[in-house]
N, C-alpha and C positions, 0 to 999 in steps of 0.2 A: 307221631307222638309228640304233641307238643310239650315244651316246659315249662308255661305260663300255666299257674295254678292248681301244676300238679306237685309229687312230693319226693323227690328227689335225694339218694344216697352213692354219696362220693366215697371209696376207700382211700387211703394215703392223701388226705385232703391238708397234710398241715402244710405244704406247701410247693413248690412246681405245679406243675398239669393239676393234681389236685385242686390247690389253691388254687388257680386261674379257673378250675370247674366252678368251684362253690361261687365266689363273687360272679361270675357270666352267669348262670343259673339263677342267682337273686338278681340281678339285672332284667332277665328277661319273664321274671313275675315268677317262680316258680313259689308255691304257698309255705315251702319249710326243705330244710336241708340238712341234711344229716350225714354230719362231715366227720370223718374219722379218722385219731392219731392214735400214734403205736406207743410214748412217753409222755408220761403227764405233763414235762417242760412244752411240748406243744400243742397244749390246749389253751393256750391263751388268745392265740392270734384267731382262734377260729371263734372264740367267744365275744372277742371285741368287734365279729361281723353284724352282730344285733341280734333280736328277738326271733326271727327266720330260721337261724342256722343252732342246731342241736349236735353239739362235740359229743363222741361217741369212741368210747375206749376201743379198739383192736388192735392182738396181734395176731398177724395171719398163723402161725408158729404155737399157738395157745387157743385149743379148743374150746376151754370155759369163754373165751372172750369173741370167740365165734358164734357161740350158744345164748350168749346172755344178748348178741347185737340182733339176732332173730326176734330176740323176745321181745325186745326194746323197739324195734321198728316193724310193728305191724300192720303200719299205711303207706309202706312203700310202693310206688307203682315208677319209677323207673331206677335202676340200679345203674351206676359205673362202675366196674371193677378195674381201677385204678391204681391201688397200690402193687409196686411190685420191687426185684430186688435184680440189682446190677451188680455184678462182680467180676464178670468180665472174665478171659484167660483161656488159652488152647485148652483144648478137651483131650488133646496127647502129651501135654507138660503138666498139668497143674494139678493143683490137689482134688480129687475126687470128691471132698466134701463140699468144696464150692458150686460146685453141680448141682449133689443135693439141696444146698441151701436156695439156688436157682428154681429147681423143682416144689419145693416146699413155700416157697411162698407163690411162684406166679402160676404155677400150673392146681397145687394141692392147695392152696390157702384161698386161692380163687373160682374154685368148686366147692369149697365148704363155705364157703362168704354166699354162694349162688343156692346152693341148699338149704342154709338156713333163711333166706328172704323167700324162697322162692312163694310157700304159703300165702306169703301178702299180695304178691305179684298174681298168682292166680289169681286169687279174690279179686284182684283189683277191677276187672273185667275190662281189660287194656293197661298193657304196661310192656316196658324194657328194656332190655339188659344190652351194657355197653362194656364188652371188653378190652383193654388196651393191651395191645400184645406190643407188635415191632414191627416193622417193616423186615429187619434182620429176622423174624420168625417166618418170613416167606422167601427170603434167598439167605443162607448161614452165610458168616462174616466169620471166617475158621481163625482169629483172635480173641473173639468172645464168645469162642465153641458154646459153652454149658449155656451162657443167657441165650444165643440165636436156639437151642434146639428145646429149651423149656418153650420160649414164645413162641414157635413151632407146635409146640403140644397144647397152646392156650388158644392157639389160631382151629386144629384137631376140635376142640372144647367147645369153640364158639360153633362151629359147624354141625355139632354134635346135637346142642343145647334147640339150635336154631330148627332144626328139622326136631326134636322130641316135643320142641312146645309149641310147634305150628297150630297145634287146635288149641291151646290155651288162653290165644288173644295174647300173646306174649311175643313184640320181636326184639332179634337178636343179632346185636348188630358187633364185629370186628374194627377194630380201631389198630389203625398200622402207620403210628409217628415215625420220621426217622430222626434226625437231632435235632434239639429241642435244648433252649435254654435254661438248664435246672444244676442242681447241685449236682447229680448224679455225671452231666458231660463236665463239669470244670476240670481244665485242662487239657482238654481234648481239641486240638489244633480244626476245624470245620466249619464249615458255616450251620448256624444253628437257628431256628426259627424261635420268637417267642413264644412263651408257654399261655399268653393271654391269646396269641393270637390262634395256637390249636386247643385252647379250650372253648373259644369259641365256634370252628370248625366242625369239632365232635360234635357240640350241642345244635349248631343246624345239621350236619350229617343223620343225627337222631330224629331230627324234627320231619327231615326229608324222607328220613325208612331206609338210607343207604345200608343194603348188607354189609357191604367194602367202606370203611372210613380213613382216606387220606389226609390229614390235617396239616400237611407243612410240605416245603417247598421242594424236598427231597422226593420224598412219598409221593408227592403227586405228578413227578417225573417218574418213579421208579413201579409205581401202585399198577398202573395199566401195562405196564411191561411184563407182569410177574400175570395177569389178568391173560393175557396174549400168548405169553410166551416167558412159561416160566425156567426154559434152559437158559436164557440168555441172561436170566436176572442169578440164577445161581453164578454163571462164570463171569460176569460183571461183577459180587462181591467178592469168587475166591479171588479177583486180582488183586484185590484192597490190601 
């Protein structure tokens, strides 16, 4: 599926991986993009990208703003479902809500974001959907219990989604970063990969058909281990 001159929607596009999707995407011809923030304060940066890129209100958390982004993008033919939420904390110490909150936006708000496009995406007669889970959604990292086992259920989702729209002319492709330089790792002692440079990654992993998308320097030491041999990637992160 290539992304020169087709038509293109980024979730959490106001900045990290987002941001590095939209500008890679208009670099490589895509004909319009439709980039999504969660607070009106970040619709600016997406609007100073030019005439191409269409800011588009979402919270994943808010169904009207699910409902109304279906309505509003009815030529999409390939989807990233990008936006998602980091909170981090054992799943035997911390607060239960943070879990939910985990679930609610990257597993729940990214099958309603997939529901409401999906209309277009048939019609489109070739299109598809790019998930970003985690590399942690394929071996848990028992620190940031709730995030590894949401991205776990969004990895569940892509696999789900990929086998139900095999005849639709629709493929479905997983995306498993591991760190990556955004807001969400600051301060987090690692080596971490640019976000321009796995935004463009994703977009030839899409372009190539790759099921499995490894985009950074972690991932793709860690990606074919979990492909092989996935006890050994589990007890590789519970040593973390």
């Amino acid at each position: 599926m290539k992304i020169a001159n087709n038509i293109v929607m980024v979730t959490g596009a106001n900045r990290g991986i987002g941001l590095a999707l939209v500008e890679r995407a208009l670099e490589m011809g895509a004909a319009k993009v439709y980039a999504t923030y969660r607070s009106a304060e970040n619709s600016a940066v997406l609007g100073a990208l030019g005439d191409r890129v269409v800011p588009v209100h979402l919270d994943l958390a808010d169904k009207a703003t699910i409902s109304a982004l279906g309505q509003a993008a009815t030529d999409v033919n390939i989807l990233i479902n990008n936006a998602g939420l980091f909170t981090g904390g054992n799943l035997l110490s911390d607060d239960e809500e943070q879990t939910r909150n985990d679930f609610q936006t990257n597993f729940f708000g990214t099958l309603a974001v997939t529901k409401a496009v999906l209309p277009a995406l048939k019609a489109a007669g070739g299109a598809a959907i790019a998930n970003v889970s985690s590399i942690s959604g394929l071996g848990a990292m028992p620190s940031f219990g709730g995030y590894s086992a949401s991205k776990a259920a969004l990895h569940s989702l892509t696999q789900s989604l990929r086998a139900g729209l095999a005849g639709d002319q629709v493929s479905v492709h997983g995306v498993y970063p591991g760190p990556v330089e955004t807001r969400l790792t600051e301060g987090f002692e690692m080596d971490k990969t640019p976000a321009p440079t796995v935004a463009a990654n994703i977009l030839a992993g899409i372009e190539n058909g790759d099921d499995e998308i490894f985009p950074d320097a972690l991932s793709t030491q860690l990606g074919p281990v979990f492909m092989t041999a996935p006890k050994q990637l589990e007890r590789t992160f519970a040593a973390f």
